[in-house]
N, C-alpha and C positions, 0 to 999 in steps of 0.2 A: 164897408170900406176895409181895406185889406194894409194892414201895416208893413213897413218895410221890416223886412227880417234881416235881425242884427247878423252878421258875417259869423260863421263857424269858429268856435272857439277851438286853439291851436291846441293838437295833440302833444301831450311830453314825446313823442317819437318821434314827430320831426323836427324839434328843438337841434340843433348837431351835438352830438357825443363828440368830447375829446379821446382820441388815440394814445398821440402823442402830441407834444410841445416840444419845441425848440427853443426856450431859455436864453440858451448861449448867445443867437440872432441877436436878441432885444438888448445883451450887451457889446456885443461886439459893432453892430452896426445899426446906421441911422434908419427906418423902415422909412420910405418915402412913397409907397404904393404897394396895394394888396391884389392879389386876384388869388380866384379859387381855380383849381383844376382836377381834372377828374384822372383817374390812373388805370392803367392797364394791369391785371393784377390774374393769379392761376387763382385756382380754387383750396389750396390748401394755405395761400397767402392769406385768403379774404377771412378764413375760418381762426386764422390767427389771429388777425385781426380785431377781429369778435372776441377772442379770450383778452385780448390788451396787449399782444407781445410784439411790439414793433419798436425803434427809438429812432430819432431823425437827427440826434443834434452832431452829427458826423457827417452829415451826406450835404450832397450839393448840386444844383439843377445846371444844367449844360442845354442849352437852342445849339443842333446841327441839320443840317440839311433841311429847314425849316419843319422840325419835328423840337418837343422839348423832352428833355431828360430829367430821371434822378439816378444820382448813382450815389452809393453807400449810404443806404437806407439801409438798416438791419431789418428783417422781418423775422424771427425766431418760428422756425418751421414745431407743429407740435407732435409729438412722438406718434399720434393715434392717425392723423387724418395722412401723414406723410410718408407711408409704407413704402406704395407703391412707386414713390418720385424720387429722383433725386433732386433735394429741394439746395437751392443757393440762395441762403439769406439776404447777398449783399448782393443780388443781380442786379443789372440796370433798368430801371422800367420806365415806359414811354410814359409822360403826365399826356392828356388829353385837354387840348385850346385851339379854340378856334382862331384861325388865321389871322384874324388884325391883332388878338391878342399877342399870338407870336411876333408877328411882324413887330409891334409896339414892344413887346421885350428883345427884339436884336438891335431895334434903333438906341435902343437905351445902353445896352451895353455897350455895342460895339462904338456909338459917337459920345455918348455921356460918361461914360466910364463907370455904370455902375454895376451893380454884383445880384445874381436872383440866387434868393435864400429862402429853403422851404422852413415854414413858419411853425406850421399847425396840420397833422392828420388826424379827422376826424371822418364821423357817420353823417350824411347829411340825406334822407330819405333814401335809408339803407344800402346806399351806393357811400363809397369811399372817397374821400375828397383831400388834397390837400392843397393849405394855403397857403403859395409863394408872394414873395414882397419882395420888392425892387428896392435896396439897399446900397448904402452908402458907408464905407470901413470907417470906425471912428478910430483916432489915434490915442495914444497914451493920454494926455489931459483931458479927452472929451469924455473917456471910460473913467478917469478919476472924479471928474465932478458928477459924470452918474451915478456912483459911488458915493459920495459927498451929497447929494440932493436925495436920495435915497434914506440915507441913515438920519437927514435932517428929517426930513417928513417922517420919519419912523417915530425920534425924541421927541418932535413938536405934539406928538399922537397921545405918546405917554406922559407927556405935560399936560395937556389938556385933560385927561385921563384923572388924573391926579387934583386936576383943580387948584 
């Protein structure tokens, strides 16, 4: 009799590496839906990438002509692989989703009035991924009590801590 063979155990390589974070997102605005998408990126972008030099929490994704955008994304071009180009850190580059996707991010903004905010660049089976959320701006007292429920859960930590 032949046993069922338990499922492959997951390699740490295709776990996803974090790139970058976007911090700032998680306080300014409410995240109310996540999708991943894939980016159009040159070869001396991707190699940077790999060293860790990118940062996102500037930049901001734009749906036009049914294509999606990031623009002011920083990518710190590295001195060795970038001779021969002239590299622009903060060019705009196309994100890659499939069409309902899209469609489902225009209906959102353009009738709900919400905001796409790239979240998280990471490694996700050595292709480049990053993850936009469909956001919601919080105002001044909703950024205070996140503020305020934060620092609570912090003290309650080191009370318990403490015993």
């Amino acid at each position: 009799m032949n046993k069922p063979s338990s499922p492959p155990a997951r390699k740490a390589s295709e776990a996803p590496r974090v790139i970058a974070e976007n911090r700032r997102a998680r306080f300014d605005y409410f995240i109310e839906e996540r999708l991943d998408a894939g980016l159009v990126l040159e070869g001396w972008e991707v190699k940077s990438l790999r060293a860790g030099k990118a940062q996102i929490t500037e930049s901001h994704v734009y749906v036009r002509d049914g294509e999606a955008f990031i623009t002011g994304a920083h990518i710190n071009p590295l001195t060795t692989t970038s001779t021969h180009v002239i590299a622009d850190p903060t060019r705009t580059r196309k994100l890659l989703l499939n069409k309902s996707e899209i469609a489902h991010l225009i209906g959102a903004v353009e009738r709900k009035g919400y905001t796409i905010v790239p979240l998280e660049l990471y490694w996700q089976r050595g292709k480049a991924k990053l993850q936009i959320g469909l956001a919601k701006g919080k105002k001044q007292h909703d950024k205070r009590a996140t503020e305020k429920d934060r620092d609570w859960q912090r003290d309650k930590a080191r009370l318990l801590r403490r015993g």
